[in-house]
Backbone as numpy.savetxt, mean C-alpha at the origin, in Angstrom:
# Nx Ny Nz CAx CAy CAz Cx Cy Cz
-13.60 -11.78 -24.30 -12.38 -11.81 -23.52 -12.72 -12.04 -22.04
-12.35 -12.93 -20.94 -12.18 -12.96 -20.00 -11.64 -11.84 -19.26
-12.89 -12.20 -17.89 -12.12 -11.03 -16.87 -10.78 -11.09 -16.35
-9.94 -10.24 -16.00 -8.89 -10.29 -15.19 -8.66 -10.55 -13.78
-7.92 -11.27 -13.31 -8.21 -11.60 -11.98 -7.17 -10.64 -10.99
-7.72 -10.38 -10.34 -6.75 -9.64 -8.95 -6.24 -10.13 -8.46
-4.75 -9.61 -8.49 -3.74 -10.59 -7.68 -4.16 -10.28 -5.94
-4.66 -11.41 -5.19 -4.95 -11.43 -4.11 -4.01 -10.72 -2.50
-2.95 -11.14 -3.31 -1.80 -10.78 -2.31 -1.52 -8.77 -2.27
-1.58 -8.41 -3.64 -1.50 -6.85 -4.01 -3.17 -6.58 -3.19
-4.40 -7.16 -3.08 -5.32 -6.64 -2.42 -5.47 -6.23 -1.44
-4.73 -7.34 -0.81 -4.92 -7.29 0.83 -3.62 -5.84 1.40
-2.80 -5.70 0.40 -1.25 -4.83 0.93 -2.14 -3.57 0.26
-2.51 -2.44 -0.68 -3.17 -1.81 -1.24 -4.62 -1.28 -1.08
-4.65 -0.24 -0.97 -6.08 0.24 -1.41 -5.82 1.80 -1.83
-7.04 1.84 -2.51 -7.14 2.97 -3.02 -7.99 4.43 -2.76
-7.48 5.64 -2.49 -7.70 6.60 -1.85 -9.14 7.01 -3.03
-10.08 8.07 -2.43 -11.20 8.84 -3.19 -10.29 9.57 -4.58
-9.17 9.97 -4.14 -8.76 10.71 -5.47 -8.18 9.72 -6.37
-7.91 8.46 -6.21 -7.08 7.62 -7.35 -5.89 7.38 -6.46
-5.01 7.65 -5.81 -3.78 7.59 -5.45 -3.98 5.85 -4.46
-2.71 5.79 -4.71 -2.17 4.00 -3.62 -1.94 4.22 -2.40
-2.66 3.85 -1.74 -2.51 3.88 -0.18 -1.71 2.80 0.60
-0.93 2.37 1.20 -0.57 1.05 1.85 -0.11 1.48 3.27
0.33 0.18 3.79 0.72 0.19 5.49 2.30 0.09 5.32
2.76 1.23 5.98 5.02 0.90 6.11 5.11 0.01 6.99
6.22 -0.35 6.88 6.62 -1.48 7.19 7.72 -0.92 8.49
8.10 -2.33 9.14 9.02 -1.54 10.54 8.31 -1.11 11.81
6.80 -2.05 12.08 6.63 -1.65 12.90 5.64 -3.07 13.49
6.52 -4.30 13.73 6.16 -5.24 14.16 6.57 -5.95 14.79
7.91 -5.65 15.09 8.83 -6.39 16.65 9.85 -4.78 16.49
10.36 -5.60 17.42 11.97 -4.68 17.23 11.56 -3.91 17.92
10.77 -3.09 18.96 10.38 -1.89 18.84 10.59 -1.01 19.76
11.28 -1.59 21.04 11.77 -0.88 21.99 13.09 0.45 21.61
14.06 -0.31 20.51 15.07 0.90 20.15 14.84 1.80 18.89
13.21 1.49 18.55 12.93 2.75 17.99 12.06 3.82 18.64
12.43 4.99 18.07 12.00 6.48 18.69 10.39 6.70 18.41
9.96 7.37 19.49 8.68 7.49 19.84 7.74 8.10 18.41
8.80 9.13 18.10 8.59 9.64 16.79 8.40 9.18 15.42
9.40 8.19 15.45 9.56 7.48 14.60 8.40 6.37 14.16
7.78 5.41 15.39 6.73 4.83 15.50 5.74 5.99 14.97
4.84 6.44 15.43 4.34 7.63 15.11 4.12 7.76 13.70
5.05 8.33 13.38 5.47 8.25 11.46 4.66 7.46 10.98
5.20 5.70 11.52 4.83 4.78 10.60 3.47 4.46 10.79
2.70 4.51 11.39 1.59 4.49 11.81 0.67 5.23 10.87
1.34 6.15 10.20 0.35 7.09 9.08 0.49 6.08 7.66
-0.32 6.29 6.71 -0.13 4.89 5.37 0.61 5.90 4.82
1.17 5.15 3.94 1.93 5.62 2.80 1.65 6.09 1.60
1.81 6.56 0.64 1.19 7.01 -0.63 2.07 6.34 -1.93
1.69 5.68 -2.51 2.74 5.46 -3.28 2.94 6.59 -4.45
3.82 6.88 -5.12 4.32 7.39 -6.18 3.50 7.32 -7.45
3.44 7.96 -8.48 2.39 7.73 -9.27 3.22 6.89 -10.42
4.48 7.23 -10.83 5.19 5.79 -11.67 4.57 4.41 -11.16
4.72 4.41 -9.77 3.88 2.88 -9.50 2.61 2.54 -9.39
2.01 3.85 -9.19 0.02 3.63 -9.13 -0.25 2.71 -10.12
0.34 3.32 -11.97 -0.13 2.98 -12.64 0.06 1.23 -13.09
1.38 0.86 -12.51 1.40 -0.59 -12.49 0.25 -1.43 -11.84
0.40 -0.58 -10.13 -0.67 -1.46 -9.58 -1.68 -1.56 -10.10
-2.76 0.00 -10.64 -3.97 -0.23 -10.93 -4.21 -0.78 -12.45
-2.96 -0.88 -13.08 -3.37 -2.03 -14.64 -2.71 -3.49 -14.02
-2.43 -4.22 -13.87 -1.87 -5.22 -13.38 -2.13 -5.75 -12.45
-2.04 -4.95 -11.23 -2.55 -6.28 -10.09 -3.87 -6.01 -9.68
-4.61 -5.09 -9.67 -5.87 -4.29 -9.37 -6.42 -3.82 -9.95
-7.06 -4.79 -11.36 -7.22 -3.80 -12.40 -8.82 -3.17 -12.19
-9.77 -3.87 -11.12 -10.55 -3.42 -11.06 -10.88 -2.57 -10.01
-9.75 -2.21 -9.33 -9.82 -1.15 -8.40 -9.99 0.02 -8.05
């Protein structure tokens, strides 16, 4: 059986933490940015975690060797 290929686009948005969990970058913080709150920036600046209903898509499907 052939290897599976990684969807390139899920690589570059994704990675994966030491414990297994989905890490990514939020979104909302690339123009616009004067009428958002100091706080708010801040926030987004930390990655995100995804949910574990979706880990398991990413890591069989688009990342399977991740």
């Amino acid at each position: 059986m052939p290897k599976m290929k990684t969807k390139k686009s899920a690589a570059k948005r994704y990675s994966f933490t030491g414990t297994g969990k989905v890490k990514y970058k939020k979104q909302n913080l690339r123009h616009i940015l004067t009428k958002k709150s100091s706080k708010r920036k801040r926030n987004l600046r930390r990655p995100g975690i995804l949910d574990t209903a979706n880990t398991a898509v990413i890591k069989k499907r688009l990342l399977p060797y991740g």
